[in-house]
NULOTOR-699876 format. One record per residue (C-alpha): x, y, z; residue in three letters. Coordinates in pm, whole numbers, plus 50000, padded with zeros to 5 digits. Layout:
! residues N
XYZALA;...
! end
This chain:
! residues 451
455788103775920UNK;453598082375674UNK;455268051375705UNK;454918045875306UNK;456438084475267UNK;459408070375474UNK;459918043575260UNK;460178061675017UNK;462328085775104UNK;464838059575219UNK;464538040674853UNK;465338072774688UNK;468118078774940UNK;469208049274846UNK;468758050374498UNK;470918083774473UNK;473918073574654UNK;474028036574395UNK;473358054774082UNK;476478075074221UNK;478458048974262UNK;477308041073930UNK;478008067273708UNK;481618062073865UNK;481808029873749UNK;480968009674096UNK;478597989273959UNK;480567960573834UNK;481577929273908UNK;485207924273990UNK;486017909873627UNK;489757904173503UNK;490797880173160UNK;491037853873506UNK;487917859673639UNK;484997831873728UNK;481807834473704UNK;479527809473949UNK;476437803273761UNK;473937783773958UNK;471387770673790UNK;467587752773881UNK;463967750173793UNK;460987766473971UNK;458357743674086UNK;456457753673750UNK;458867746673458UNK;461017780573466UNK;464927775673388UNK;466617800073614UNK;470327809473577UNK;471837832573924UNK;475477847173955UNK;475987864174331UNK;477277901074335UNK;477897913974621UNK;479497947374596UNK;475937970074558UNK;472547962874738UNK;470787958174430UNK;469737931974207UNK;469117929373833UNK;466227905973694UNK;466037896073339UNK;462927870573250UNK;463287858672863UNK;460377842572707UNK;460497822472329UNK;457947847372255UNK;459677874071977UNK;458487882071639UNK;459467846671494UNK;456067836071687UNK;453617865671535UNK;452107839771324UNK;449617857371059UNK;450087893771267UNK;453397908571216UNK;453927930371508UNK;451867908071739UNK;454797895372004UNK;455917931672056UNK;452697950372101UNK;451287928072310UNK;455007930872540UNK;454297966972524UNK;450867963072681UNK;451807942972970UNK;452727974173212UNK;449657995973083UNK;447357975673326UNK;448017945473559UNK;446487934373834UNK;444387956974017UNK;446527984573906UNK;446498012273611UNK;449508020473392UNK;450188052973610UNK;449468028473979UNK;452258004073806UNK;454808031873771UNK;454358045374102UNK;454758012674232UNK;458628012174076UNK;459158048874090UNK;458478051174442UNK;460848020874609UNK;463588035074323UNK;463008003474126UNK;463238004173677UNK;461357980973455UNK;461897977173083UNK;460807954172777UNK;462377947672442UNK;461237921672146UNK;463337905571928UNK;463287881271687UNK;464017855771915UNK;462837869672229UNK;460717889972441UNK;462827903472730UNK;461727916573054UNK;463707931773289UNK;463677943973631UNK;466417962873820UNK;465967975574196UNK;467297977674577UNK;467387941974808UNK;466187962275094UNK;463597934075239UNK;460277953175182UNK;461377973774859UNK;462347944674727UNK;459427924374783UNK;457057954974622UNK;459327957774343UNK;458767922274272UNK;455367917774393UNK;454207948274070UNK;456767927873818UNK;455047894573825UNK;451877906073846UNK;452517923673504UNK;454437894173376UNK;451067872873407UNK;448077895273506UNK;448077918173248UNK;444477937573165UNK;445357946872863UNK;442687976272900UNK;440927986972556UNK;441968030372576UNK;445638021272628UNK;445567992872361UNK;443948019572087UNK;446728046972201UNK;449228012172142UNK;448398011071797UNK;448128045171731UNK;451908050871831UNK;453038020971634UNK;451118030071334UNK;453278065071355UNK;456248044071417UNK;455688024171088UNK;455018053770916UNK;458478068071030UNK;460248036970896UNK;458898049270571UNK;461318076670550UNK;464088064670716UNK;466238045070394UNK;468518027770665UNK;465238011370834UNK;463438003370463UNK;466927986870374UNK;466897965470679UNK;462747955470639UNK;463627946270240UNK;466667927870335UNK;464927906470563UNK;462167900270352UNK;463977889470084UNK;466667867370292UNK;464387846470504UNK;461457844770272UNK;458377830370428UNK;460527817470691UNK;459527834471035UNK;462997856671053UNK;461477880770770UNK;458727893670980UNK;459157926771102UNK;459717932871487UNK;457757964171459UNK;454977949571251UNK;453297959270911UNK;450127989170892UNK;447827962270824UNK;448297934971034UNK;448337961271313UNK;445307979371206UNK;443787941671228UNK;445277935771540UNK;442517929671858UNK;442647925272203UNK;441697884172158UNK;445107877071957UNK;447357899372275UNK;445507875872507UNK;446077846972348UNK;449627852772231UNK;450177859272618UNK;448287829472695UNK;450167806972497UNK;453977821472495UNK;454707841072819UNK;454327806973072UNK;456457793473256UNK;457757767473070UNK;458667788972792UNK;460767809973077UNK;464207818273143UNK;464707835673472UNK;468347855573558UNK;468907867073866UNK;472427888173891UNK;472357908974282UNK;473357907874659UNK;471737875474736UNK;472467839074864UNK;470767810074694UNK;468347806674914UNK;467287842474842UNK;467577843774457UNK;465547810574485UNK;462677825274673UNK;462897855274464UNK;462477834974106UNK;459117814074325UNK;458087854174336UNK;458617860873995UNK;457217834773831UNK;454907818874058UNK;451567836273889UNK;452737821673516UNK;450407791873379UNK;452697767873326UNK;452247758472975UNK;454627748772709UNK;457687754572546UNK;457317772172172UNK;457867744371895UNK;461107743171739UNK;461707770371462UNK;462107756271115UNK;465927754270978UNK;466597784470707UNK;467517774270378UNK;471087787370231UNK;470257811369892UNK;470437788469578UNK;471477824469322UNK;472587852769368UNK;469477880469401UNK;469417918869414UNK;466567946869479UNK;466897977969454UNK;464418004269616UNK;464128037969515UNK;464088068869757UNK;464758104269777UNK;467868101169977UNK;471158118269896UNK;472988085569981UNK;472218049869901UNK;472158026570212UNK;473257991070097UNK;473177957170241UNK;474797924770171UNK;475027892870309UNK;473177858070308UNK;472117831470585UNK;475097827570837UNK;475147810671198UNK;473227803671497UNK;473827803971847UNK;476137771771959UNK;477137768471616UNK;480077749671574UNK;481917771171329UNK;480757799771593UNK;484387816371705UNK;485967806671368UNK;483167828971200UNK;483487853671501UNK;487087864571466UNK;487337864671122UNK;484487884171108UNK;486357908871353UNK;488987913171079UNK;486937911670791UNK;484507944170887UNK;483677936971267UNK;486267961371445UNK;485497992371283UNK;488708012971209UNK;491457985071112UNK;488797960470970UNK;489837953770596UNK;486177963270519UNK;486938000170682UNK;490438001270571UNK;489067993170162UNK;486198014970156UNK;486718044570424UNK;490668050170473UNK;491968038370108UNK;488398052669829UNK;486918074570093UNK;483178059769975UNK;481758060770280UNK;482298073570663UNK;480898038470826UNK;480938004970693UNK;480907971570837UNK;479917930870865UNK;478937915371205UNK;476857877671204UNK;473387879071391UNK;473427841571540UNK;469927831271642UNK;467897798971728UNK;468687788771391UNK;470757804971128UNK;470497844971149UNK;472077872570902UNK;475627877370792UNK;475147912070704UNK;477667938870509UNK;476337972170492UNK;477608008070405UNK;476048041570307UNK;477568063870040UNK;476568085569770UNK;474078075669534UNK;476728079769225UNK;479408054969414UNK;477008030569526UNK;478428009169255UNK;482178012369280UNK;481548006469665UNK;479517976869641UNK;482067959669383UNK;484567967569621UNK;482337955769909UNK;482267918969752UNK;486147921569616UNK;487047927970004UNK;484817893670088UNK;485897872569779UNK;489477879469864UNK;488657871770255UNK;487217841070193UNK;489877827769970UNK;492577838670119UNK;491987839070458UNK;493617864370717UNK;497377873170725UNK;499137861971098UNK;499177897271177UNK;495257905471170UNK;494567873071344UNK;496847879971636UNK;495537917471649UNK;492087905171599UNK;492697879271933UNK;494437910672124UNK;491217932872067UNK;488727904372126UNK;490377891272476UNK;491667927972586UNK;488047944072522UNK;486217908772685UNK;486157923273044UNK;484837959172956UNK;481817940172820UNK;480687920173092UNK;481887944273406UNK;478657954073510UNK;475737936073651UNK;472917945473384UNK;475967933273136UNK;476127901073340UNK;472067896673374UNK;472047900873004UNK;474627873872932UNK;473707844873128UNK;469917851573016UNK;471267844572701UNK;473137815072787UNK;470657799672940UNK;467747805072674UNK;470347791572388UNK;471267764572573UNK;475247771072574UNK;477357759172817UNK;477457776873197UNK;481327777773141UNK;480797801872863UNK;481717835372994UNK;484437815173160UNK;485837798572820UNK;485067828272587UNK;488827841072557UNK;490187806172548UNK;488297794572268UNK;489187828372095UNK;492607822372120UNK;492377790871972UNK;491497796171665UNK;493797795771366UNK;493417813171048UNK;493407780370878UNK;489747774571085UNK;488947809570994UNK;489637801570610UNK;487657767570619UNK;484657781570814UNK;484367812670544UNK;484467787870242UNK;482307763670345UNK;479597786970520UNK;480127820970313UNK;479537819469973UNK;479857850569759UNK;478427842169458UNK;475007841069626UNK;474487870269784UNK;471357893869836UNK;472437927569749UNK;469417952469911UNK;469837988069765UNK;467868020969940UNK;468638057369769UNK;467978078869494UNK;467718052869249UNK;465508035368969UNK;463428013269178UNK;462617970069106UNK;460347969569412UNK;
! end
């Protein structure tokens, strides 16, 4: 036999008897409210950060390389950071898009990509067998930094993403979140859309992927996690691997702070919808902020737990004006989103928003009772391990850590510093950082239209 078809053949083995184990749960780390977690941490001999936690219980390891490189950096070209992203496995190296796949599919190996705001994620998952391990990485750094970007795949790119926009159109929920934006961070880099606009795509060229990859996926602008069946030694030749074909280059400049809302500002757009989706909310915390569990838990009781939040309870359980509704804080490099939202019929869009800023008024002056807080710190701590017991969860988390620049400990400290919060912290936090007399109130539905 081939000895390429054997390999094979033993990586798909392989692969069938984990992703067993997996859909039974298996593939988790042995997490409890006690649990540690032994980050290690170093820098590759060209400027990457790398953050590795051991897991031996499956053969397999989980890579996760961040890069500063989201749509906060698409400069002039909304859209920029994540097509380019998407390009990266449609030629690298010496190989085509359908040579790259094979590469993965045939050792059993999965790669993925997502852009945020933030961030540009890249992630590789696949056996440590020696030789499927080193082909698996071998194919992912090559298309982390010797991307062809050929011209046919960048025009069927485009194409897609131009049909993707146009979807947006008619989806209200997606038009509410683009207009929200918009008119929340301004001309700040948080208002561009992820997905881009039709004519800064349609502008697009190959020069401005190249030189966004040029100048923002390097090694210095790098977070490597390793999470998998390895010693130190190991994960440390494995990050060499993975990042040793990166330029080293620099770090992306500091994003500028985002200004709080001076007034109070609405928009309403109009669209053939039989409900209205509505947003509210206003600038609200970033990652390492120091109000950061103060805002997290009482946003768990204001309209962060679903079913038993007092934003759920108002408007779902007690009017019945709409089947979902919610708050959660999106804390970024600087100050993200608070955001409120809620769909409902176009006719009780305004009884539900009034009650919508009654629930927060009432929140943020008053505070929450002794019984939602402890509830709120039973949920929070009880859920904690269910989030973080597997090893994609894990890879995920410390990547985070590590490009925010929290503390190692965090994972470890999490339900501590939860359960130290009062609802006097939760009361001081929401007055001094949540103001609701300045909030953007974005309206999509059926509706006479400002826009």
């Amino acid at each position: 036999m081939n000895w390429k078809i054997a390999l094979a053949v033993i990586a798909i083995l392989a692969l069938t008897f984990t992703l067993a184990r997996f859909e039974h749960g298996s593939d988790t780390l042995p997490v409890s409210a006690d649990s540690r977690f032994e980050v290690q941490s170093w820098t590759t001999d060209n400027g990457a950060r790398v953050v590795f936690v051991p897991a031996s219980e499956l053969p397999m390891v989980d890579v996760r390389v961040v890069f500063d490189a989201g749509s906060a950096r698409d400069g002039e070209l909304p859209g920029l950071a994540k097509v380019t992203a998407g390009m990266l496995n449609e030629g690298a190296g010496q190989w085509d898009s359908d040579q790259l796949a094979g590469r993965f599919d045939n050792i059993g190996a999965n790669y993925g990509v997502s852009v945020k705001r933030d961030m540009a994620a890249f992630s590789l998952r696949g056996l440590t067998t020696e030789a499927l391990l080193e082909q698996a990485v071998q194919t992912f750094a090559t298309i982390l930094a010797e991307p062809t970007f050929p011209h046919e795949a960048f025009n069927r790119v485009r194409r897609n993403t131009l049909v993707g926009l146009q979807n947006k159109k008619q989806s209200p929920g997606d038009l509410a979140e683009d207009l929200f934006y918009r008119h929340l961070f301004g001309q700040h880099p948080y208002a561009t859309p992820v997905l881009g606009k039709e004519e800064s795509i349609k502008a697009m060229e190959l020069a401005d992927l190249k030189a966004f990859h040029q100048r923002y996926l390097v090694a210095n602008n790098a977070v490597v996690a390793i999470v998998g069946q390895l010693d130190r030694q190991q994960a440390e030749t494995l990050a060499e691997q993975v990042t040793t074909k990166l330029k080293p280059g620099e770090s992306a400049p500091a994003l500028p702070e985002v200004e709080p809302l001076d007034e109070a500002n609405r928009v309403d757009h109009s669209h053939p919808s039989a409900q209205t989706h509505l947003l509210v909310g206003q600038p609200g915390m970033r990652r390492g902020d120091r109000d950061y569990f103060s805002l997290y838990v009482g946003n768990h009781i204001l309209g962060g737990s679903g079913f038993g939040s007092r934003i759920m309870e108002t408007i779902r359980e007690e009017r019945g004006l709409a089947y979902s509704s919610y708050s959660y804080f999106v804390p970024q490099q600087v100050n993200g989103a608070f955001i409120m939202g809620l769909q409902t019929s176009n006719d009780q869009a305004e009884q539900a928003l009034s009650l919508l800023q009654e629930v927060l008024t009432r929140f943020v002056d008053e505070g929450p009772t002794a019984e939602e807080l402890q509830h709120a710190k039973k949920n929070i701590t009880g859920g904690f391990p269910l989030r973080i017991d597997s090893n994609k969860d894990i890879v995920q988390y410390i990547s985070m850590i590590e490009f925010y620049g929290l503390a190692h400990d965090y994972l470890d400290t999490f339900n501590d510093k939860v359960e130290a919060i009062t609802a006097a912290d939760i009361r001081d936090a929401f007055q001094r950082r949540i103001h609701p007399d300045k909030l953007l109130i974005v309206t999509v539905g059926n509706r006479n239209s400002s826009e």
